[in-house]
C-alpha positions as CSV (number, residue, x, y, z in Angstrom):
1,X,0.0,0.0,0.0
2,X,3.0,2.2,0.5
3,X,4.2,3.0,-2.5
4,X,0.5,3.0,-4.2
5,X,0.2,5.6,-1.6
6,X,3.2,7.4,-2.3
7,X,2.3,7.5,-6.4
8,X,-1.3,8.3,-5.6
9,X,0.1,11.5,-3.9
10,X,2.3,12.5,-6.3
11,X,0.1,15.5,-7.7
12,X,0.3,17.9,-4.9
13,X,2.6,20.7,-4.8
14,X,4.3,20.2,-1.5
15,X,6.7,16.9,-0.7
16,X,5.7,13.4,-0.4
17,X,7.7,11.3,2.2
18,X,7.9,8.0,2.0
19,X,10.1,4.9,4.4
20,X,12.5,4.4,1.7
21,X,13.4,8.4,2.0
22,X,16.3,9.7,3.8
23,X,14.4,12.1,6.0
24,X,11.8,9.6,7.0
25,X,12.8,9.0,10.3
26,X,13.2,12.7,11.1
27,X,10.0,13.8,9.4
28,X,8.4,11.0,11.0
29,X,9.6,12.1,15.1
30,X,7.6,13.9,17.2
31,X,8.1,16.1,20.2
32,X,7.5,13.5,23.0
33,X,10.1,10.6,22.6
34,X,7.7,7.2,23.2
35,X,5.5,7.2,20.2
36,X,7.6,5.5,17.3
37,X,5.1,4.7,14.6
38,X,5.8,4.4,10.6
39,X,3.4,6.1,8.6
40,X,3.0,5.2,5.2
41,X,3.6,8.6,4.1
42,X,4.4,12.0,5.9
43,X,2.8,14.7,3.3
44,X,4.4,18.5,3.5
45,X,1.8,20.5,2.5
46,X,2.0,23.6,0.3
47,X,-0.9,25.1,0.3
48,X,-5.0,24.4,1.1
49,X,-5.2,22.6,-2.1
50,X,-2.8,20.2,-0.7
51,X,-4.6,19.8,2.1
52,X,-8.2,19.1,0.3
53,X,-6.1,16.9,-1.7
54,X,-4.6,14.7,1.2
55,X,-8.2,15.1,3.3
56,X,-10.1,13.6,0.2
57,X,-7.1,10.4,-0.1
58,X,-7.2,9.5,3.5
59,X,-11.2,9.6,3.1
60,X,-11.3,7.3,-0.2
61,X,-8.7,5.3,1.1
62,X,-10.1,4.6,4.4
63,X,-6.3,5.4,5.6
64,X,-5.8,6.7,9.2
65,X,-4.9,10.4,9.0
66,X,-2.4,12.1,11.4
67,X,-2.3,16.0,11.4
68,X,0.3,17.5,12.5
69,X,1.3,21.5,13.0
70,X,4.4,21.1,15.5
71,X,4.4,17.8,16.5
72,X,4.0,18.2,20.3
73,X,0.8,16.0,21.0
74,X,1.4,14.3,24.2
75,X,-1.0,11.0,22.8
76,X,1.3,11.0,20.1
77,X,-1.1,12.2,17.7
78,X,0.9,14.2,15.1
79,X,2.1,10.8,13.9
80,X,0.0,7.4,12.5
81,X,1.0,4.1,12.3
82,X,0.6,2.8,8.8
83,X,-1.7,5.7,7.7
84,X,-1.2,9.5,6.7
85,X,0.7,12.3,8.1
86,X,-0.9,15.5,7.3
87,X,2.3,17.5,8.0
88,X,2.0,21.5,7.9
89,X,5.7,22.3,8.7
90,X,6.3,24.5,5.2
91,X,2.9,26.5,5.3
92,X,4.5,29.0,7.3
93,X,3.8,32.5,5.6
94,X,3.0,35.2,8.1
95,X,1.2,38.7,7.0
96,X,1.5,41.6,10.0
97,X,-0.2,44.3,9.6
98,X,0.8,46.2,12.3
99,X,-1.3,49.4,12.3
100,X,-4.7,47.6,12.2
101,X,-2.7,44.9,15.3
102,X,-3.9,41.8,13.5
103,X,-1.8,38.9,11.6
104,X,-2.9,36.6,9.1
105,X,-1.0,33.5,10.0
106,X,-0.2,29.9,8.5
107,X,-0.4,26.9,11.0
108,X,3.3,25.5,10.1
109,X,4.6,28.4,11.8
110,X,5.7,27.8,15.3
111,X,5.0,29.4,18.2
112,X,8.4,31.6,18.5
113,X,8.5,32.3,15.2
114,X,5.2,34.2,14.9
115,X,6.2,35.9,18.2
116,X,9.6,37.0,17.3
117,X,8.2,38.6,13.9
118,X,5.3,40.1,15.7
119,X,7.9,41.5,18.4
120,X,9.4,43.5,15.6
121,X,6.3,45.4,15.9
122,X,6.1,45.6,19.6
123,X,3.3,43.5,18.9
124,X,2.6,40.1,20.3
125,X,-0.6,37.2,20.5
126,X,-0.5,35.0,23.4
127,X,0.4,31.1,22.8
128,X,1.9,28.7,25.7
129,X,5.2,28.8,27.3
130,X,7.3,26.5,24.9
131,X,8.1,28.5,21.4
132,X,9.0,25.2,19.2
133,X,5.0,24.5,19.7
134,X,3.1,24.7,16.3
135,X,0.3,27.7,16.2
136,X,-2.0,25.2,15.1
137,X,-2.6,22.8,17.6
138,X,-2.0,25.2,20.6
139,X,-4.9,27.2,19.4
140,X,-7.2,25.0,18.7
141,X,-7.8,23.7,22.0
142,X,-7.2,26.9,23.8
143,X,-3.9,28.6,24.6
144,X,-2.3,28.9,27.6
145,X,0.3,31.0,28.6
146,X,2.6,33.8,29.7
147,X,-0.3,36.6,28.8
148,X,-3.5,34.6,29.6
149,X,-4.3,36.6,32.2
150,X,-3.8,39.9,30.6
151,X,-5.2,39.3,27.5
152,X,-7.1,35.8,27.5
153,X,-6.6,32.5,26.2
154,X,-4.8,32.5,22.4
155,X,-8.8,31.7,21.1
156,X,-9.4,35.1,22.8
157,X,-7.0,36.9,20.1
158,X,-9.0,34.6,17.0
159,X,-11.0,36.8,14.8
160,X,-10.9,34.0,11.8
161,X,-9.6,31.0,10.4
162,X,-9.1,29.3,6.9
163,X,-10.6,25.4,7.7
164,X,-10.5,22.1,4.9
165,X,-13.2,19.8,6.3
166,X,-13.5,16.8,5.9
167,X,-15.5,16.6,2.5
168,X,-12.2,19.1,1.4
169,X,-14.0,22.1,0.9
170,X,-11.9,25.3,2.2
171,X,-14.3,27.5,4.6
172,X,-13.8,31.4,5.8
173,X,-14.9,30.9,9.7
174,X,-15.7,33.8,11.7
175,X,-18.4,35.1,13.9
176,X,-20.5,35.9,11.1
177,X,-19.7,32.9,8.4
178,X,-20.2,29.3,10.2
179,X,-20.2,30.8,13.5
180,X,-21.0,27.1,15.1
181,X,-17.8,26.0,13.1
182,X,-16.3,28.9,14.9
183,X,-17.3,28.7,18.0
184,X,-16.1,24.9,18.1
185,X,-12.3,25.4,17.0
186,X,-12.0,27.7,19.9
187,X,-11.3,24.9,22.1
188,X,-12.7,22.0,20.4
189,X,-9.2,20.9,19.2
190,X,-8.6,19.1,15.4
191,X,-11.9,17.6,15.5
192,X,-13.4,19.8,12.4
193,X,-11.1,20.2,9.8
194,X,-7.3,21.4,8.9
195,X,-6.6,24.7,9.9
196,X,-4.4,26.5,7.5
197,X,-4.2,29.8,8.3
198,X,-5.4,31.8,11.3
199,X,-6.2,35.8,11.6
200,X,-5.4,36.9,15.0
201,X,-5.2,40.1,17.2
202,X,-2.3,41.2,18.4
203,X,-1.7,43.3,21.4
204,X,0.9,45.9,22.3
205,X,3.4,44.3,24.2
206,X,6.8,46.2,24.3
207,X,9.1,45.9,27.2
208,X,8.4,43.5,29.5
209,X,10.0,42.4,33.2
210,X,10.0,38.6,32.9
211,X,12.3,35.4,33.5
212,X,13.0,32.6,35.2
213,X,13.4,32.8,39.5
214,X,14.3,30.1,41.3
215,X,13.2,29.4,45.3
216,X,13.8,26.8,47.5
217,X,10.5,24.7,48.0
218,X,9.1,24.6,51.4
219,X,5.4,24.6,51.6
220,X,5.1,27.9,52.8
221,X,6.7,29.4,49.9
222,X,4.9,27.1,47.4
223,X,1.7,28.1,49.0
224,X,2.8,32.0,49.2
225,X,3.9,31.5,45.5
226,X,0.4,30.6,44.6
227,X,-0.8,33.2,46.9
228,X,0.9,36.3,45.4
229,X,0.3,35.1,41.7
230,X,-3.3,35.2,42.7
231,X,-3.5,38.7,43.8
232,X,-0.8,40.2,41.5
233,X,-1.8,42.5,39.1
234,X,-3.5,40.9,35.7
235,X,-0.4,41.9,33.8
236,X,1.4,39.2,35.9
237,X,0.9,35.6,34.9
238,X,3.2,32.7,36.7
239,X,4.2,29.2,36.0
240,X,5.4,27.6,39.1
241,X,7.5,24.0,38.6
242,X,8.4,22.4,42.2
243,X,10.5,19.9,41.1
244,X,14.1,18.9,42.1
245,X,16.5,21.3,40.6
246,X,18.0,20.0,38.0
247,X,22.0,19.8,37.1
248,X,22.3,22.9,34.8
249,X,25.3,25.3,34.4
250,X,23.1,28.3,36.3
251,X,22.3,26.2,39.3
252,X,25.0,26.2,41.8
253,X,25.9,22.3,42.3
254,X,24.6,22.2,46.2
255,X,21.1,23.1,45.1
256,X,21.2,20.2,42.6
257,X,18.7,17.5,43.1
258,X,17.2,19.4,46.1
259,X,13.2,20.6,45.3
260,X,13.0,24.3,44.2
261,X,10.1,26.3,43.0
262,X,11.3,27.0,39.6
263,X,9.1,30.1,38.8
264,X,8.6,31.6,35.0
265,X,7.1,34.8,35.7
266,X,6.3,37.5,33.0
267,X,4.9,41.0,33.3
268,X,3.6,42.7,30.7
269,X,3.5,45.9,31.5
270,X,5.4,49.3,32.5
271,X,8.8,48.2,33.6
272,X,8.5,50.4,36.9
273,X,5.5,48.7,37.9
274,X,6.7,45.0,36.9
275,X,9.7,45.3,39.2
276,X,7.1,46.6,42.0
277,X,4.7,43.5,41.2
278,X,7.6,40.7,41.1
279,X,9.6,42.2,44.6
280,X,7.2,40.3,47.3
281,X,8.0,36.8,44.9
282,X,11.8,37.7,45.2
283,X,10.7,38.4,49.6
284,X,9.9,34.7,50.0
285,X,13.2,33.5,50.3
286,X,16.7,34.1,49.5
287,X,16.3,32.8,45.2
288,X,18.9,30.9,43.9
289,X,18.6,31.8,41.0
290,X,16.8,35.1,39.8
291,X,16.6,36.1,36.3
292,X,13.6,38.2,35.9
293,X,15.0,41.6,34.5
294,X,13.5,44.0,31.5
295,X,13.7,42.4,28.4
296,X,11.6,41.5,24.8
297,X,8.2,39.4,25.1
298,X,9.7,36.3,22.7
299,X,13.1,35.8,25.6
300,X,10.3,34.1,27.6
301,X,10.7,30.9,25.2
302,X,13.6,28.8,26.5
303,X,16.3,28.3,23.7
304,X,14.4,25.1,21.4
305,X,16.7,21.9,21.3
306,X,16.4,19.7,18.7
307,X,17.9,16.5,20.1
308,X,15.5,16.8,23.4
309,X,12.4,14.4,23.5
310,X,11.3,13.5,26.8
311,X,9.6,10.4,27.9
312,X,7.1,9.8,30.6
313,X,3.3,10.2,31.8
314,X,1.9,12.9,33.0
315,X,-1.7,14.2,34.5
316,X,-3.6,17.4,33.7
317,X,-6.1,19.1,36.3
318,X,-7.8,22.2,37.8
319,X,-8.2,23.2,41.0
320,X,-9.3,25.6,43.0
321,X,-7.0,26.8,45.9
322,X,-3.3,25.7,47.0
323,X,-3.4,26.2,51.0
324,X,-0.5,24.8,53.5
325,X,-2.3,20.9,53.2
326,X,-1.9,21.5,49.1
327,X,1.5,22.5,49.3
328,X,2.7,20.2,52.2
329,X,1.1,17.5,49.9
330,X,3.0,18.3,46.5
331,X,6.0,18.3,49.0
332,X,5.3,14.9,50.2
333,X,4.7,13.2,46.8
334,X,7.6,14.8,44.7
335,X,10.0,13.4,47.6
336,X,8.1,9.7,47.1
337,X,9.2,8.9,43.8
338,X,12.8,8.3,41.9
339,X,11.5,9.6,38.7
340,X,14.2,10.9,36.8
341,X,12.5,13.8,36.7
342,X,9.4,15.0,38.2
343,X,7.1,18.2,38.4
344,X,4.1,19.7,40.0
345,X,2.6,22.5,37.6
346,X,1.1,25.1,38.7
347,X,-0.1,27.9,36.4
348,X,-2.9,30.7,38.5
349,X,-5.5,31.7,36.0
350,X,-8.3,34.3,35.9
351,X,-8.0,37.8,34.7
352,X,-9.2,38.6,31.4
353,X,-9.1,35.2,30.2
354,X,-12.0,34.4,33.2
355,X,-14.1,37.5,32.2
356,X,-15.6,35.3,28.7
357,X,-19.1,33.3,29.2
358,X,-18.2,30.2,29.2
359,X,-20.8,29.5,26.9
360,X,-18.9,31.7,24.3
361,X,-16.4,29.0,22.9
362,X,-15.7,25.5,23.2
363,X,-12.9,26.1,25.7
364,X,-15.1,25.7,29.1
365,X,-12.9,26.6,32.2
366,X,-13.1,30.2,32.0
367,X,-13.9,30.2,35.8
368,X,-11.4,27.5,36.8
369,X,-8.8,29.5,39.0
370,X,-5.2,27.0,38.9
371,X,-4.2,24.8,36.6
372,X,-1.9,21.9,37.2
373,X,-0.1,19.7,35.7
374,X,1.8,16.4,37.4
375,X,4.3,14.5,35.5
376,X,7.4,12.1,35.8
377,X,10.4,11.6,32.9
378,X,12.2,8.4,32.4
379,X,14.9,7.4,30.8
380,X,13.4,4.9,28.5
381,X,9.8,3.8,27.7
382,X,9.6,0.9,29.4
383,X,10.3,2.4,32.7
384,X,6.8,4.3,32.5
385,X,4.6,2.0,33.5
386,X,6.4,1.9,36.6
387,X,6.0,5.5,37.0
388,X,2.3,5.4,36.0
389,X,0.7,4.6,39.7
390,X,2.5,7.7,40.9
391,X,1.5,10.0,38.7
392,X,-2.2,9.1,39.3
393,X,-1.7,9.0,43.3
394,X,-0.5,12.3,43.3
395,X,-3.2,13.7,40.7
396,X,-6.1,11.7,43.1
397,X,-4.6,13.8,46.3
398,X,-4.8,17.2,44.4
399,X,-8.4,16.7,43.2
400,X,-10.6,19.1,44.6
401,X,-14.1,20.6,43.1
402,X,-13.2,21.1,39.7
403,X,-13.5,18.4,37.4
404,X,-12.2,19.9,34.4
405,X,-9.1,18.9,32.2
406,X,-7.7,20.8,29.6
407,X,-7.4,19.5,26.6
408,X,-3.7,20.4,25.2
409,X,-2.5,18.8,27.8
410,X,-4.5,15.7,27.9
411,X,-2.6,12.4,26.8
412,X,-4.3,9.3,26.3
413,X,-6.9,8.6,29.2
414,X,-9.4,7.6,27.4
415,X,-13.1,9.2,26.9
416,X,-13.3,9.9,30.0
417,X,-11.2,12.3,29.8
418,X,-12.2,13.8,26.6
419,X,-15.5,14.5,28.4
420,X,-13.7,15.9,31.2
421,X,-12.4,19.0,28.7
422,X,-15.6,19.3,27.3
423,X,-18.1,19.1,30.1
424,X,-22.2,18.9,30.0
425,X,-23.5,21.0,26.9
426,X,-20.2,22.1,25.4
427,X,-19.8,18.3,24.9
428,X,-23.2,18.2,23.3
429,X,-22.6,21.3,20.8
430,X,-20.0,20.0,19.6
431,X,-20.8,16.7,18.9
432,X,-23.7,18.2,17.0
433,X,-21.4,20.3,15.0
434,X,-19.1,17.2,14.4
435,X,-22.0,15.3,12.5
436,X,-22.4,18.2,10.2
437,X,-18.7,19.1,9.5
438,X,-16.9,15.1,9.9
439,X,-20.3,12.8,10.2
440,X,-17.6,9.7,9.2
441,X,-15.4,10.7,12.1
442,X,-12.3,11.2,9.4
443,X,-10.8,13.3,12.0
444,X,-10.4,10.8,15.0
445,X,-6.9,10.6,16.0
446,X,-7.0,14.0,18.2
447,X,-9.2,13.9,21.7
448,X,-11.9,12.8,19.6
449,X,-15.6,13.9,19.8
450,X,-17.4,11.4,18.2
451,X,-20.3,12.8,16.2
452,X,-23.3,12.9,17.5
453,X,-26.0,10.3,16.4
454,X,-28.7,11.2,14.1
């Protein structure tokens, strides 16, 4: 079937990828380092008429189809085994145009990428915290990151899309042309269609105080942590990591291994009042490390590195409040493990981001107040079973009111789970609008929503 495949592609304008190529096993790796399936073919796209082309295939053929903007599903769904791999990497134009503050955008383009070229303009749309991420994905099942709480989720910034469904046909989606289609891709993830191009708004966003400051992790300072995040200023949005530090060249070698709070804090704001809003997180104990200074929005993404793809398991979760039992708990559970590496998440939400109905896109936590996130790295992938019954222990002892999950962050749980992200009648909505858009399900290897029945 391979190389029937391989010929029956041979008409688009972008590249074909097949085993026998060089570049197959490259093109074929994701982010995450345990998935390692052999598509029959990895297709870079050109253009949209790729795409309908590929969409229509996979749907004749009956062949699985993988779609894949950056590659960084944790499920491992950017990549199929035996089937299709949509792959979006060279769609990657960009237009600014930076007196109206919007940006027409194609979803090859990765996260920092679109933010350095927007930064150019002192300009800037909200994605997560990692900039090797593809736009695609990220937005598509929300957005969160270092501006989420001064200017929303990255849905917040979507005025329009460009979308290939499933029968191929390209669709303009906006609030006044298939508004249900647009409602759902704010949040509902790649259950509707391909995505090629995005038009966002983009926000002023100069000079900002941001970086990375590192505590030691008692449970008074993680709670504190929380604490201050929570009443800072909605130009301050926090990602706090307690974990054990790890052996870098910044950390000083006595520190190594021991747990630290290692904080990514960004203000986006007037520098004057950034270095007022981040002194009482600097007040909680002597840092180790503290490199939060004045500097460009796009310095907030680490450096990207190519050869890095982490295995393990991980949990996703809201909750509602970290007091001392949360924090003496997080404390207890990181020290009960050898994981290689392991993390409790915590990101504080709110602010603009919680001032959208719910009811206004598929993304339905607007009122959920922390998100966190518990995982454990291994070495190799066999070890993570054994690191499995740990990670869920320490999610079950965090669970509070909120039932939620988010979906970007989701890996494979099961239904479940998928329900979890969508909860009551989003989940309904949008299984509606999946019969009318994907009634065959063509779409399925995402956190599927299974259309609804008839």
């Amino acid at each position: 079937m391979t190389s029937q495949t391989i010929s029956e592609l041979g008409s688009i304008t972008g590249r074909v990828i097949g085993p026998d190529d060089a570049e197959y096993d490259k093109a074929r790796a994701i982010f995450y380092g345990g998935p390692d399936r052999r598509p029959a073919a990895i297709v870079r796209v050109a253009n949209a008429a790729d795409v309908s082309r590929v969409i229509t295939f996979a749907r004749e053929s009956g062949m699985e189809l993988a779609v894949r903007s950056g590659g960084h599903s944790g499920a491992g769904h950017s990549v199929s085994e035996g089937g299709i791999v949509l792959d979006l990497k060279e769609m990657n134009a960009l237009e600014i145009d930076a007196e109206r503050r919007t940006a027409w955008a194609e979803t090859g383009l990765t996260a920092a990428a679109y933010t350095g070229a927007a930064d150019a303009h002192g300009l800037a749309t909200g994605f997560g915290d990692t900039g090797s991420v593809g736009i695609g994905g990220i937005t598509l099942g929300g957005g969160v990151g270092y501006l989420v709480r001064k200017h929303g989720l990255t849905i917040d910034a979507l005025l329009a899309a460009d979308i290939v469904t499933a029968d191929g046909e390209l669709l303009r989606v906006d609030a006044e042309n298939h508004p249900d289609l647009f409602w759902a891709i704010r949040g509902g993830g790649g259950n509707f269609g391909v995505a090629t191009r995005f038009h966002y708004r983009l926000h002023d966003v100069g000079t900002i105080v941001g970086g990375m400051l590192m505590l030691p992790a008692t449970a008074e300072v993680i709670e504190s942590f929380i604490a201050l995040s929570e009443a800072a200023p909605e130009e301050l949005s926090t990602i706090a990591n307690v974990m054990p530090a790890p052996p870098m060249p910044f950390v000083p070698a006595e520190h190594h291994g021991k747990l630290v709070v290692f904080g990514m804090i960004c203000y986006a704001g007037p520098v004057d009042a950034g270095e007022r809003a981040v002194a009482p997180f600097r007040a909680l104990a002597t840092p180790i490390m503290d490199m939060v200074k004045p500097g460009r929005y796009p310095e907030m993404y680490p450096p990207d590195d190519e050869s890095y793809h982490p295995i393990g398991t991980n949990r996703t979760m809201f909750i509602d409040s970290v007091d001392r039992r949360v924090a003496d708990t997080i404390v207890e559970h990181l020290g009960a493990t050898d994981a290689m590496l392991r993390v409790a998440q915590l990101r504080v939400l709110g602010g603009a981001m919680a001032r959208v109905p719910v009811d206004a896109t598929a993304f339905a936590h607007r009122r959920s107040r922390i998100m966190v996130n518990v995982a454990a790295l291994c070495e190799r992938l066999d070890q993570v079973p054994v690191y499995e019954p740990w990670v869920n222990g320490f999610a079950a002892s965090l669970k509070q009111s909120d039932a939620g999950a988010y979906v970007n962050f989701l890996i494979d749980e099961g239904p479940q789970r998928v329900h979890d992200a969508y909860p009551g009648p989003t989940w309904d909505r949008l299984a509606a609008i999946k019969r009318r858009y994907d009634p065959t399900n063509l779409f399925r290897l995402n956190q599927n929503i299974p259309p609804a029945k008839a």
